[in-house]
N, C-alpha and C positions, 0 to 999 in steps of 0.2 A: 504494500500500500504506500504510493509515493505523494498522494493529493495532500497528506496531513503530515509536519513535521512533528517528531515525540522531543514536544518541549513543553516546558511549562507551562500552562494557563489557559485560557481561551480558544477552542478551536469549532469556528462556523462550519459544520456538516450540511448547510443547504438548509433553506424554508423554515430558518426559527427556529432550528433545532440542534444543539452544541455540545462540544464533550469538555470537560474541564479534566484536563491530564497531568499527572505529577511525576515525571521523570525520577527513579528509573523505576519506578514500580516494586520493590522491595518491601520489606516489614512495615505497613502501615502507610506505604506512601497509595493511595488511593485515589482510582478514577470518580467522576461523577459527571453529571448531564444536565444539561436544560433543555425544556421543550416548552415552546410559549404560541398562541397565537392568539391574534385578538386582543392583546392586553393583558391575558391570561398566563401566567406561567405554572409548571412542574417542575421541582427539583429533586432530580435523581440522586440520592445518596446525600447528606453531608461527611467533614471529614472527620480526622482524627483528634483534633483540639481545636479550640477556642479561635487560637491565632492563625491557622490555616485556612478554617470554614470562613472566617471573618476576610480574610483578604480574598478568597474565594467572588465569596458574594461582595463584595465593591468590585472587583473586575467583571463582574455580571452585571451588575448595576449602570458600570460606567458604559459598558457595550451595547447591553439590552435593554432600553426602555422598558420592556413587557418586567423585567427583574426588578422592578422599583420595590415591586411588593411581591413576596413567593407567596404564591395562594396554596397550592400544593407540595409535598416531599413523598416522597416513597424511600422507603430504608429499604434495600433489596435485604440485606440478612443482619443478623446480631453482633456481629464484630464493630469494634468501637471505633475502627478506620473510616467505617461508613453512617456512624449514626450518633457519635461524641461532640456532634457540631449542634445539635438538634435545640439545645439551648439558644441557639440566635435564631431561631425560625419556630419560636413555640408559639406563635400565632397562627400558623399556615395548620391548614386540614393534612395533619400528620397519619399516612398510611402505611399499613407494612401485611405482610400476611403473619394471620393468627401463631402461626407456629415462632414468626421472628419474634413478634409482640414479647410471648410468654420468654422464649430465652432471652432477651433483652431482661427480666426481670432476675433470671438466677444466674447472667455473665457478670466477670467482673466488670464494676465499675470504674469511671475516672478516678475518683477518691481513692479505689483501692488500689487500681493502676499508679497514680501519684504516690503511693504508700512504699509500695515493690519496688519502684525505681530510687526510691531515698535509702531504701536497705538494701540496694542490690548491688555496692559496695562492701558487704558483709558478707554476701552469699555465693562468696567462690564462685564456680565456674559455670553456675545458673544465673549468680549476679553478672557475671561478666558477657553472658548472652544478653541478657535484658537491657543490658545499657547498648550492646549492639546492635538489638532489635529496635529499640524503643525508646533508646535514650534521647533522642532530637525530638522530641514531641513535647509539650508541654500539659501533665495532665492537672495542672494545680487549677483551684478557686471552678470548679467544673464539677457538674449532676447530671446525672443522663433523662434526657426528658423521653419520655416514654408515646410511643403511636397511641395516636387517640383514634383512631379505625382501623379493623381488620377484617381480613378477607379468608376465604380458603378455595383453592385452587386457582380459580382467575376472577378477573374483576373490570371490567370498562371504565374509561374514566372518558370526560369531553376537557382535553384545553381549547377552550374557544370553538371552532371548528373540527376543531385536532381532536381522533381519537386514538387512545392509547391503550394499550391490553395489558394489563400487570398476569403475568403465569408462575406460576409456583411450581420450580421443578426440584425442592427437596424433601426429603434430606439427601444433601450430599454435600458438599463446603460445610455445612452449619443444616438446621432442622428444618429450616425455611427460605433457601434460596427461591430470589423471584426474579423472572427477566421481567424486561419493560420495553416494550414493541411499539412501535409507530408505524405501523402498517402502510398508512401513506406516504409515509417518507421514507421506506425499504430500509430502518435503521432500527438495532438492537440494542440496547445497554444490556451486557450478560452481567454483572457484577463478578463475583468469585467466582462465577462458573469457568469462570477463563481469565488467566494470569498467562498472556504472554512476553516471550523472553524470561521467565521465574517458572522454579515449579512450584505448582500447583500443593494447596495443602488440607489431606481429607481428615478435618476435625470429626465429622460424623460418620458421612459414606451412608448408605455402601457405594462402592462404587460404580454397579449396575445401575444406578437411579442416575448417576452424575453421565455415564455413558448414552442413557437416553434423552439425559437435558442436552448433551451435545445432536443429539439428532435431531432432537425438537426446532433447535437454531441453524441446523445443513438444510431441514423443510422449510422451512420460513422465504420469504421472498423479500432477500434482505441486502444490500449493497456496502451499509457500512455497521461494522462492528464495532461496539466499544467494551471493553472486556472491565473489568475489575481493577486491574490492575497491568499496567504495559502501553507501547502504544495499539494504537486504532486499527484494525485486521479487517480480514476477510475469511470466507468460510476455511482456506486454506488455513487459519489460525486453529480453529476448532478441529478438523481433521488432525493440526498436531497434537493437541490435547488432548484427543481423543485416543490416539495411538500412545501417549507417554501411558495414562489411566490402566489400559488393556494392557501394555507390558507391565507395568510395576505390579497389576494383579496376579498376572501369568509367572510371575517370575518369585513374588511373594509365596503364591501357592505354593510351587514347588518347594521352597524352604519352612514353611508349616509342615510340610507334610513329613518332609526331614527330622521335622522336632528342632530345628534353631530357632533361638531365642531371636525378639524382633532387633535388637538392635546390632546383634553377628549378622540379622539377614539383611539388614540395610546397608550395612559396611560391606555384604558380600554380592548383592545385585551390580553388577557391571551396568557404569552408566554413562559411557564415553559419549554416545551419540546424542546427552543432552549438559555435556559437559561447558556450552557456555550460557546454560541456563542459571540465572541468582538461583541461591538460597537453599542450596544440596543439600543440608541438613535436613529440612520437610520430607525427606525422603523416609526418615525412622515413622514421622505419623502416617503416612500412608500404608507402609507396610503393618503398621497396628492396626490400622484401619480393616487392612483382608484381614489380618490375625483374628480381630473381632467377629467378623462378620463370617469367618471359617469353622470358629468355634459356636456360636449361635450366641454369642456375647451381646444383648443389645441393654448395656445399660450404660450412661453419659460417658463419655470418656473423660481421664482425668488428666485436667487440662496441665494444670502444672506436674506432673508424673510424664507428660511429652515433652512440657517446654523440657525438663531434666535430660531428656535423654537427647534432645534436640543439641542442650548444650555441652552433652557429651561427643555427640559426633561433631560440630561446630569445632570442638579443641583440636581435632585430630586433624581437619582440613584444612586449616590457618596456615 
């Protein structure tokens, strides 16, 4: 995709409808979207703090008239990359589907996020992931303001003329992944579902659901993709993601079934051919992810019991 440069800030996709990108797509650096017509605006995702969402929205404001006022937000899923900004836009018809709603309620918080990062100076080689991951963020003087509507499965909405399909194709990233479609303007925001140039990270899975949200968006009649994280693609992007998902499953199997432990199988998966992808450590939760989902395991995953092993393989690769 050569139409959009992957730089920071503002980028006009055609007819009032924009992606807001954050170079390089890593731990928390997140995409988001505008769609407006009429006067009307939707805003796709906010970001991960206070001081990000906020200079966010004054570059929409300065660009897009329709941005003066956000009338709508859509939180695609519960991670605090995409919905920790929600305090500057707690006037807007805040939407998310049912399932992000509730985990938004038992994920950690900014406060508690702020907490982790002040003591993770103390916490050896899990602190020293954290401040790697997360340390450039600001989670202080911040509360997570919570969707005041929720949906289940899909849902319509009208910006102006504009109609927009929210679909819910988890669990697979998180319990509630939801794309957000613009049908007449042949444009997707996938959120998590698609982290290109990064690998992909399955807090929940399984992975079969996430395999079929990629199909859901190869059917679609769709020209420009804006994924989660990365820059702006095409179905050629999904087709990658979709082939990493189907081998790390194929290849996990086989070491479950071995009886290796997950984080020997994740150090032991050969992964040359995605070797200039960020963030190769996400590779120990995805192979947890089959582990679980092999075992008939379906209860939360424990999320710092990942980041741990995350930042044991993190050590190794430096």
């Amino acid at each position: 995709m050569t139409s959009w440069q992957y730089t920071r800030g503002l980028h006009d996709l055609g007819n009032a409808v924009y992606a807001y990108l954050q170079p390089h797509g890593t731990w928390g650096w997140s995409n988001a979207g505008l769609i407006t017509d009429g006067g009307t605006s939707l805003l796709v995702d906010t970001l991960f703090d206070l001081r990000l969402t906020r200079e966010m929205l004054d570059t929409m404001r300065r660009a897009v008239p329709a941005a003066s006022r956000i009338d709508m937000v859509v939180n695609t899923h519960a991670n605090g990359d995409h919905c920790y900004g929600n305090r500057l836009v707690a006037d807007a018809r805040i939407i998310a589907s049912r399932h992000t709603a509730e985990e938004m309620m038992t994920a950690i918080t900014p406060e508690q996020f702020a907490y982790l990062i002040k003591q993770a100076p103390t916490m050896g080689r899990v602190g020293q992931f954290l401040l790697h991951a997360f340390g450039q963020f600001d989670f202080d003087n911040n509360s997570l303001t919570i969707p005041k509507e929720t949906f289940d499965g899909e849902m319509a909405l009208q910006v102006g003329n504009k109609e927009v399909h929210l679909i819910e194709v988890g669990p697979a990233h998180t319990m509630g992944d939801t794309l957000v479609y613009v049908p007449g303007d042949r444009v997707v925001f996938t959120a998590d579902i698609l982290f290109i140039g990064g690998h992909p990270i399955v807090w929940v899975g399984p992975i079969g659901n996430w395999l079929r949200a990629c199909d859901r968006i190869l059917a679609m009649d769709v020209d420009v993709i804006v994924p989660g994280h990365g820059p702006i693609t095409d179905k050629q992007g999904v087709v990658r993601i979709k082939e990493y998902l189907q081998y790390v499953y194929d290849e996990a199997r086989k070491r479950y079934e071995a009886g290796m432990p997950v984080l020997e199988a994740a150090q032991d998966i050969p992964m040359d051919r995605y070797a200039t992808w960020t963030d190769g450590e996400r590779i120990v939760v995805n192979v947890a992810a089959v582990y679980r989902e092999l075992s008939g395991d379906t209860s939360h995953p424990n999320t710092m019991g990942l980041i741990g092993q995350m930042a044991e393989l993190y050590a190794t690769m430096k």
